[in-house]
N, C-alpha and C positions, 0 to 999 in steps of 0.2 A: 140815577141809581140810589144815589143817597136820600131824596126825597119820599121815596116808593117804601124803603127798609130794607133796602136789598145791600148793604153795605157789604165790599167783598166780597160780592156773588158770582158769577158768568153766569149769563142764560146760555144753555143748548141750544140745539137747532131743532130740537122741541118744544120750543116754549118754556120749559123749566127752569131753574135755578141750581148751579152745581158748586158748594163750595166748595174751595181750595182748602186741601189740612196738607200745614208743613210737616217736615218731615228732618227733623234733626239729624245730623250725620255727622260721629267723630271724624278726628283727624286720621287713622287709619282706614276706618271705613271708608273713606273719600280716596284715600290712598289705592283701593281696591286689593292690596296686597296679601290679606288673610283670605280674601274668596279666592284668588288665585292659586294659594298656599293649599286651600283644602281641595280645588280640582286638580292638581296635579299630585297631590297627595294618593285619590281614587284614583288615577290614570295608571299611574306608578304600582300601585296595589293589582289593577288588573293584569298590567303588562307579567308581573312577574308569576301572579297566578298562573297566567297561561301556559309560562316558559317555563315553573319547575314544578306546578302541581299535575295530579292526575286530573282535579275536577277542574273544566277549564269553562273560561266564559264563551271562546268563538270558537273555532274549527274549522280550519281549511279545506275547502272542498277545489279537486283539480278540476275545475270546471273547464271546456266543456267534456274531456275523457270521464267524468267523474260527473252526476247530477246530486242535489239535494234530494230528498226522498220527503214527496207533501205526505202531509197529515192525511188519513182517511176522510176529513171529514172537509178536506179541501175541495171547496168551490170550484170546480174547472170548466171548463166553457159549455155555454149552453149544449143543447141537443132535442131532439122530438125525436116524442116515441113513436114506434109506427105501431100500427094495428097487424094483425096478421095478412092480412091483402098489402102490407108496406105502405099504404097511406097515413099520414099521421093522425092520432089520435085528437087534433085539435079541432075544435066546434066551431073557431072564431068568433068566439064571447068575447074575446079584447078585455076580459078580465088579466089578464097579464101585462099589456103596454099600459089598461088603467093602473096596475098598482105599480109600474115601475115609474121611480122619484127622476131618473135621469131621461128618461122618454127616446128612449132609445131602442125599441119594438114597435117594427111597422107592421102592421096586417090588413092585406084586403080580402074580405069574405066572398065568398059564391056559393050560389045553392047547388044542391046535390039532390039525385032521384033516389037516396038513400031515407026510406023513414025514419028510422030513429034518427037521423043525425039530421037538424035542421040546415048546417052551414060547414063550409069548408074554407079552411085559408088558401084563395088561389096565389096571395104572395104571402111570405109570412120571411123578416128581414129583422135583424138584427144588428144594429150598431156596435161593434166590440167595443168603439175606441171610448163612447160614451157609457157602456156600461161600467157602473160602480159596484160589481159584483155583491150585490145585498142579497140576492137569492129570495126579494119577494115576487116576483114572476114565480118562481116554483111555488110558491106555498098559494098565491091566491088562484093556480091552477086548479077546476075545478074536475078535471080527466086527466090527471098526472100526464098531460099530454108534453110537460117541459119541463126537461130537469139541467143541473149542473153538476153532473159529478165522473164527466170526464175523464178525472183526472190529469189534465194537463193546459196552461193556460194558453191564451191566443197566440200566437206565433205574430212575428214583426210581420210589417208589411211597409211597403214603399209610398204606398197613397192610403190617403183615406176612403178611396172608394174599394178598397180590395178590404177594407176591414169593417164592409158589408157581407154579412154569410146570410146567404141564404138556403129555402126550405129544406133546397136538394143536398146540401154539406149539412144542413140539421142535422138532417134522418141518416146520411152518412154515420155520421157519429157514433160511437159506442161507448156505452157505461165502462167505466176502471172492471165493473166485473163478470161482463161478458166476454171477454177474449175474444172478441174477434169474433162471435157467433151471437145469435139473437138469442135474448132469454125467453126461455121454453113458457115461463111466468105467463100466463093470459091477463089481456088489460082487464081492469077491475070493471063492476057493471057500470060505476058512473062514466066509465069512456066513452058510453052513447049521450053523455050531457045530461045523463037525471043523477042529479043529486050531486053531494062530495064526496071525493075520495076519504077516507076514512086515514087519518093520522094519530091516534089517538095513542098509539106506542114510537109515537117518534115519526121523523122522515128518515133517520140517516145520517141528516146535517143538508140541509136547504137541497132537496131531493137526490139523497146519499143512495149508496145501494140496496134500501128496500124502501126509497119512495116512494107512497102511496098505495104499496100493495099490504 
């Protein structure tokens, strides 16, 4: 080391050189007892906030008689749209398990006596437990044929193969603002696979309630 000029160096485990800078430290500082001082200092401050102000930092929710209430713009479990015949709108591009980071979107394609539509997903499978809920499956969808807005997240499950859903719980699913009925809304023309969905005033929040129409 000392030969080369590296005095006081460590190499990484990249080949480089990384020197060491000390780091002086009073005699309190080493004590730890002023950082101590000043997080219970804030701990103290919030507790009391809570307890006698009106603007409070937490809020007890009776959970479960009682739910938190998500944001609009909350991400909630997948779903596929259907077409008006009830089959989904998906083409099986596998532009969606392409753009999902956690690879957690299976699909196998099959053809169809359908012209416009080249391909159909005969399975189309979703990992919940791998899903990292990013909501880019919604956006590199190219037939708003998969969106996230639910509103409600996956429910436990006992195995990991139960928290496989597939096509048929997809298309089950309904938008937070359907109620319970299909929107009357007609898929857009790129649902037959020409072209994109047109986004260009928003989606909603990673295909919110006006997703790609």
């Amino acid at each position: 080391m000392h030969g080369h000029g590296h005095d006081d160096h460590a190499q990484d485990t990249k080949g480089g050189y990384v020197k060491p800078v000390a780091r002086e430290h009073d005699f309190l500082e080493k004590l730890y007892v002023p950082a101590i001082a000043t997080g219970l200092t804030v701990t103290v401050r919030h507790f009391f906030k809570n307890l006698l102000s009106k603007e409070k930092y937490t809020a007890t929710v009776q959970y479960p008689d009682v739910k938190a209430v998500y944001p609009q713009r909350f991400r909630g479990m997948h779903r596929l749209v259907p077409r008006d015949d009830g089959k989904p709108r998906c083409v099986a591009c596998f532009m969606c398990s392409t753009a999902c980071p956690a690879k957690c979107i299976h699909i196998e394609a099959g053809e169809t006596s359908d012209t416009q539509i080249e391909k159909f997903p005969m399975v189309f499978k979703i990992d919940e437990l791998r899903c990292v809920v990013c909501g880019l499956c919604v956006e590199a969808c190219p037939c708003d044929a998969i969106r996230m807005d639910t509103g409600f997240h996956p429910p436990p499950v006992q195995t990991r193969e139960a928290a496989d859903v597939g096509k048929n719980d997809l298309l089950g699913f309904f938008g937070r603002d359907e109620h319970g009925t299909r929107s009357p809304a007609k898929p857009p023309a790129t649902a037959a696979g020409k072209g994109r969905v047109d986004r260009s005033h928003g989606d909603g929040g990673a295909g919110g309630s006006r997703g790609g129409f």
